[in-house]
N, C-alpha and C positions, 0 to 999 in steps of 0.2 A: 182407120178402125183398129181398134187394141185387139190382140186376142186374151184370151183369158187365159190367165196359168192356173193349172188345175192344183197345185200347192196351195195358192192360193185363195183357194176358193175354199167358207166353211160352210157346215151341212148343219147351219142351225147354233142351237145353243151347246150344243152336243158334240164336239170335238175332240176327240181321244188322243188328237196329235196336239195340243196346247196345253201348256207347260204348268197352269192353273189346275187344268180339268185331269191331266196327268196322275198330277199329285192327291186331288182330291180321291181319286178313282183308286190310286195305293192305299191311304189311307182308311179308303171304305172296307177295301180285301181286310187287310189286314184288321179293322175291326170283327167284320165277321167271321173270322177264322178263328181267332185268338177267343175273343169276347164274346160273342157269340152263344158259342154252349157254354163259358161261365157264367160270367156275368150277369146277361139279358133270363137265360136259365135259374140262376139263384132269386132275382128281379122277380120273376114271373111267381116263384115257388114259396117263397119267405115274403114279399110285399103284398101281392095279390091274390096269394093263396087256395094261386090253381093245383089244378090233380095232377104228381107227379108226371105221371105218362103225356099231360100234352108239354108240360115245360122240357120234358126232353125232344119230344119231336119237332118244336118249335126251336130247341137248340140244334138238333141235325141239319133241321134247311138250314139257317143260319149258315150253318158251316158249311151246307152244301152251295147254297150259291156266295157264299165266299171261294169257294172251290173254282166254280165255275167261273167268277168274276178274276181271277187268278189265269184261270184256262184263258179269256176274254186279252187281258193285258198282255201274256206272252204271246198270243197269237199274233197280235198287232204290232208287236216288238217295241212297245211299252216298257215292257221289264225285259232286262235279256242280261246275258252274264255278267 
């Protein structure tokens, strides 16, 4: 009988330790940090021609859980020096 190495073992599709999902999960941050309140913000305000005040609170989350997805990668040591 094997025993199981718990390295090993993944939690789904959803793996924060592989090297795929790694990178994707940078890339994500770093979209919503950066692009985020511009971009998606200008997007909302000039193409769809919502009312200033949501295309900006719709820019803050943006960059709030890009914050928080940032906060997410270091804790995990994900991203580290």
């Amino acid at each position: 009988m094997k025993l199981r190495n718990s390295q090993n073992d993944s939690k789904g599709f959803f793996n924060p330790n592989s090297k795929i999902i790694s990178v994707l999960l940078v890339l994500t941050m770093a979209f919503l940090i950066f692009a985020g309140p511009t971009y998606v913000s200008f997007l909302l305000s000039k193409i769809l021609n919502l009312d200033y005040i949501l295309t900006m609170v719709v820019g803050l989350s943006l960059f709030l859980l890009g914050i928080l997805l940032l906060y997410f990668l270091v804790r995990n040591k994900i991203i580290s020096k």
